[in-house]
C-alpha positions, 0 to 999 in steps of 0.5 A, a space after each residue: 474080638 477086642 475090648 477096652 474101657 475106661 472106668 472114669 467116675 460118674 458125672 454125678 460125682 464131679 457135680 457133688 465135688 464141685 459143690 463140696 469145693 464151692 463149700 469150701 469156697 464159702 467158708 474161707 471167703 468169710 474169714 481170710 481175704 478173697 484171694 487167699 479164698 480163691 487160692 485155696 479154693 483153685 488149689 481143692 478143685 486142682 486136687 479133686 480133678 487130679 483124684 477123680 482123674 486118677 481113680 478113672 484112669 483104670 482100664 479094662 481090655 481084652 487085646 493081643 492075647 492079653 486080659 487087663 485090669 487095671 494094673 494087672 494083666 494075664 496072658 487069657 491062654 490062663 483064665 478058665 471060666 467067666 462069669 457075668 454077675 449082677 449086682 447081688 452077686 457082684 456083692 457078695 462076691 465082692 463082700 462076704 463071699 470073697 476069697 483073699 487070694 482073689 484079685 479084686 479091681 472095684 469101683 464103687 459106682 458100678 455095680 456090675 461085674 465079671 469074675 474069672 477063674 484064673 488057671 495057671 498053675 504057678 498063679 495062687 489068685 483063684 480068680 479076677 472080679 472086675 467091674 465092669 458097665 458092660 460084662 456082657 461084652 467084656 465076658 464075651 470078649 474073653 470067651 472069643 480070645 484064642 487059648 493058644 497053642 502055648 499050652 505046651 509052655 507050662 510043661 517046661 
């Protein structure tokens, strides 16, 4: 079983950046000329489609034998437990309960995520918590992927 998905920011966020920059609009066009209004006005929403864009461009996927999160990525012959967490757990797992060794791929908007446990030896990240909108599916992805026969390779 295969997964993928992108975790692009909410409509909700576009629509109040839009308002933010029809703010900006409005108090540049009542002290500079309207092109120079407009100009600054084109280059704010360039800006703030180029940050919303780039922040939810990260990905999840569970494909080939390999688990992604963001820019990080493992073979999942690696990862021992997964765990589903709902929003209170995604909290403080996030929060206080937080190992600083753990790899942590985060998004506000969302408040669901899944941690797994990472096993190989040589790794010193104990586990991934990774939002997610669909941890149920995630989580089962990852329990479907075969651990391989490459168990053998650590020994060598």
């Amino acid at each position: 079983m295969d997964y993928a998905e992108r975790l692009h920011v909410p409509l909700r966020w576009w629509v109040q950046g839009t308002m933010l920059v029809a703010s900006l609009w409005l108090a540049v066009v009542v002290a500079l000329p309207a092109t120079v209004a407009w100009a600054v006005t084109a280059v704010a929403m360039v800006l703030l489609a180029w940050g919303f864009l780039a922040y939810g461009a990260a990905r999840v996927s569970v494909t080939g034998g390999e688990f992604r999160a963001g820019r990080a990525h493992i073979e999942t012959r690696h990862l021992g437990e997964v765990t589903t967490l709902d929003a209170d757990q995604t909290r403080r797992l996030a929060g206080a309960e937080a190992d600083a060794r753990a790899y942590l791929l985060l998004r506000p908007f969302l408040k669901r995520a899944v941690r797994v446990e990472i096993t190989d030896p040589a790794d010193r990240t104990p586990y991934w918590l990774v939002h997610t909108r669909h941890p149920d599916r995630l989580a089962a992805a990852l329990a479907s992927t075969p651990v391989g026969e490459a168990t053998n390779d650590r020994s060598q």
